[in-house]
N, C-alpha and C positions, 0 to 999 in steps of 0.2 A: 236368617241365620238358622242352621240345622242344629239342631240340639240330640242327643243321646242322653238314652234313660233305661237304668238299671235297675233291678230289683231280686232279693233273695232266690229268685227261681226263674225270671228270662231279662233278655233284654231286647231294649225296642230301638230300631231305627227311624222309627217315626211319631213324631211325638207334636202331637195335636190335641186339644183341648179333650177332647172324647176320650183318648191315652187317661192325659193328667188324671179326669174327676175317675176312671174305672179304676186307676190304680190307687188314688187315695183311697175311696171308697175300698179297696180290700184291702188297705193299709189300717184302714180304721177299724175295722172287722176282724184282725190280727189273721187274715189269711197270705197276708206277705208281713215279714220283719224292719223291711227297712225300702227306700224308695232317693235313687239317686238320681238327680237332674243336671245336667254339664252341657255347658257351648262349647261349642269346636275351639274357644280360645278365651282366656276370662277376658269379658265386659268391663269395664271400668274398674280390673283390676280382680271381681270377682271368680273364684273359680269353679264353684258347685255349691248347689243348695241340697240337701239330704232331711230325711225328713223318717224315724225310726215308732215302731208302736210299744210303749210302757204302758207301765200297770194305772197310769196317772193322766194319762192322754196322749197325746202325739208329740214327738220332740223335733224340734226344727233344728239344723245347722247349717250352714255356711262357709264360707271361707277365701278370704282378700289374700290375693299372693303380689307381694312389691318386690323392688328387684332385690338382687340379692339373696333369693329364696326365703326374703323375710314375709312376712303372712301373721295374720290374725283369726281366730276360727270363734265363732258365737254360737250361741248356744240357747234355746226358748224351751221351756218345759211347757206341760200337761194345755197344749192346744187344740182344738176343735177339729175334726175332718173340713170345715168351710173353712178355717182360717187356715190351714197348711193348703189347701186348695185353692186358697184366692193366693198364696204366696207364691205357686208352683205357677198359674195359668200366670200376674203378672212378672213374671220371672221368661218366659218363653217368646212373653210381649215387648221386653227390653227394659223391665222395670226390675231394677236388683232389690232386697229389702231393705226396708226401711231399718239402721240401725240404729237411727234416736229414737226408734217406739221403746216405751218401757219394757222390760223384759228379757235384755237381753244379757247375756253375760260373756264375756271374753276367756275362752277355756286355756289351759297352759298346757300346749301337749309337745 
């Protein structure tokens, strides 16, 4: 599956593990603001994982689209560069997030 990934200042057509850790890592660094990851078509209903740099750590998101245009978006506060990084590489692997790990919350937008 070819994945596209975006970020405050380029985007990439190819998106290989080498991508992920370079762009977390200036994600983590606050020399990009924000870091988009998307399949050509949601996964198990998934439609992008996003992943933004605050003053508290790295914030993860998400977001499940069922039909309808009905959809759920989640939301992780103050996460580690390794832990948005193991979420982004198995995310590319065909592993969507985990949303029973604690921490997550269901945003209203």
């Amino acid at each position: 599956m070819k994945f596209s990934m975006y970020n405050d200042l380029e985007d990439y057509d190819e998106v290989n593990e080498a991508v992920i850790k370079a762009e977390v890592k200036k994600l983590a660094a606050h020399d990009i603001d924000f870091l988009v990851l998307e399949p050509p078509q949601p996964k198990d209903f998934n439609a992008y994982i996003q992943s933004a740099y605050e003053d508290n750590g790295l914030a993860l998101e998400t977001r499940f689209i069922y039909d309808n245009e009905n959809y759920k978006h989640y939301r992780m506060e103050g996460l580690s560069k390794e832990t948005v990084e193991k979420v982004f590489l198995n995310y590319i692997n065909g592993i969507n997030p985990d949303m029973n790990a604690d921490g997550w919350e269901i945003l209203e937008i």
